[in-house]
N, C-alpha and C positions, 0 to 999 in steps of 0.2 A: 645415391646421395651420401654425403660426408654426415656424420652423426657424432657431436662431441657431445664428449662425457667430460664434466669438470669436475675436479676432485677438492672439494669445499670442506673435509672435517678436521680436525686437529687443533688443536690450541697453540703450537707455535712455541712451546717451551723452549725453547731457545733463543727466543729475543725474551725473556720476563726481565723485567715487570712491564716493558713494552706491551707484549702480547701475554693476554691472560686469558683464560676461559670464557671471560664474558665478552671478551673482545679480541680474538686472534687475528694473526700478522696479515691471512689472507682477507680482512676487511677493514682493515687500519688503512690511513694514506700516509705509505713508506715514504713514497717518490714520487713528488707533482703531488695533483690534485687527485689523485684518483687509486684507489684501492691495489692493487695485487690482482685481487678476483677480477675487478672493472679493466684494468689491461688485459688482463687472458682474454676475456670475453672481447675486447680490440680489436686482440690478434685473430681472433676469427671469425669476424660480423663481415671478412669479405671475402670468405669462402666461396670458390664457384661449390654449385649443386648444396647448398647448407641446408641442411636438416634439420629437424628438432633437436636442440641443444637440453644435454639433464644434466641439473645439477645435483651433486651428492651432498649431505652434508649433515652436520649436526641438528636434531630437533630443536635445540637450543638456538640455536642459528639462524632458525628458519624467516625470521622477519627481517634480516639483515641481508640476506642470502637474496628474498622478492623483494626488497627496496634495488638492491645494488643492481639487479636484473632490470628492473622496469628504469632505472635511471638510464643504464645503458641500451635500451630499446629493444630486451629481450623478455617481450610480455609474453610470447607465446612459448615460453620455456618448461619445462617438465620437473620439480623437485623430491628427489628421493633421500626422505629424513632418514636417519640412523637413529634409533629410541637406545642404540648400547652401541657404542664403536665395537667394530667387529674386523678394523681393518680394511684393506682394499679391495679386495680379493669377489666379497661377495655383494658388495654393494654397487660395484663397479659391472660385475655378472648379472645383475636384476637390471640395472638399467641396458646395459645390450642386447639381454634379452626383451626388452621393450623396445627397443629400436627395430631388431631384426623381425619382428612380431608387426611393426608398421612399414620395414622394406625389407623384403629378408636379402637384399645385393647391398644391406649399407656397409659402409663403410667407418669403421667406430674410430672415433678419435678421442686418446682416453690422456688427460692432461691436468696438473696440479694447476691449484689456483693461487700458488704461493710463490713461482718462480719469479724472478727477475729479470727479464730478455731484454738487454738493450740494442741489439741485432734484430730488429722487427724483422726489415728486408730479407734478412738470411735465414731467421725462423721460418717467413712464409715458402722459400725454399723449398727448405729443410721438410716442411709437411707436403708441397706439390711431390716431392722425390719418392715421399712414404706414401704416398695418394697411389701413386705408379705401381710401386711395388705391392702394395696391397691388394689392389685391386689382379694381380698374378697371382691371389691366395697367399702371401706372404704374411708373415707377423713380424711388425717393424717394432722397433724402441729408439729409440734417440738417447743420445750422451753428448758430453763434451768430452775433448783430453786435458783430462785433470793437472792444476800446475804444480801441486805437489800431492804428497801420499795425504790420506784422512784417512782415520780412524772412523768417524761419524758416516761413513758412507759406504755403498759395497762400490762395485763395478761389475763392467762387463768389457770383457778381452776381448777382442778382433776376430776375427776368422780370414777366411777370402773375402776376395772382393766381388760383391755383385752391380756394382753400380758406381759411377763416379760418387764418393761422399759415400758408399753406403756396403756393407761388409755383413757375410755371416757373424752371428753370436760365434763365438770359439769353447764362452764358459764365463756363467756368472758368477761374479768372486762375490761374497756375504762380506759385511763390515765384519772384523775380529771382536769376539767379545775380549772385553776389557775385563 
């Protein structure tokens, strides 16, 4: 089974005064009627094989995080509070490891809830492609090709290619510090 992890904590300091602590980007309604987090969750309420879906996300959050959930008809959802942001790393670990503990063959789908996809059709793709691959033991990530250089972001370079659309890592470039 497909087992998404959505990545719910952050304040979004980059839209302020938009987005503030009490209220960041990924629970505001940017575009249309409907949240950031409430589109992620969209894009994947038609997953074949869909598993328990866990949200990560701030304690402060947390009633915002089960409102947005049960509006978009993800009552039977798993929520993993952070009491101290600690980053991605291990919050994103405790929930996998709660997936693979209820199918140990799942398949983790680990996705912010703050992106903008206006390419639904080609997102769902884009994850059937990583579904494939994954399931060979691989470890997939997703990019775009960036239209210009950014400082605010790192990358990742190419490699070969193993797939139509889909290429070894080559080497993850880190944002520069400034």
């Amino acid at each position: 089974m497909i087992h998404p992890i959505i990545l719910a904590g952050g304040v979004g300091t980059r839209l302020w005064p938009l987005s503030r602590a009490a209220m960041p980007k990924q629970f505001i309604n940017l575009h249309g009627q409907k949240s950031l987090f409430q589109t992620t969750l969209e894009r994947i309420e038609n997953l074949p094989e869909l598993g328990a879906t866990r949200v990560l996300g701030n304690s402060d959050h947390r009633f915002m995080i089960a409102e947005q959930l049960r509006q978009q008809g993800f009552v039977d959802s798993e929520i993993y509070l952070e009491p101290v942001a600690r980053n991605t790393a291990p919050a994103a670990t405790v929930a996998a490891l709660a997936a693979f503990a209820q199918d140990p063959q799942a398949v983790i789908l680990v996705l912010p809830a703050d992106h903008l996809i206006e390419d639904v059709a080609e997102f769902e793709q884009s994850i059937q492609s990583a579904i494939k691959l994954a399931r060979q033991g691989l470890l997939v990530t997703f990019g775009i090709v960036p239209g210009s250089p950014e400082t605010g972001y790192g990358y990742v370079k190419k490699g070969e290619a193993l797939a139509e659309d889909a290429f070894r890592v080559s080497k993850f470039v880190e944002k520069p510090d400034l």
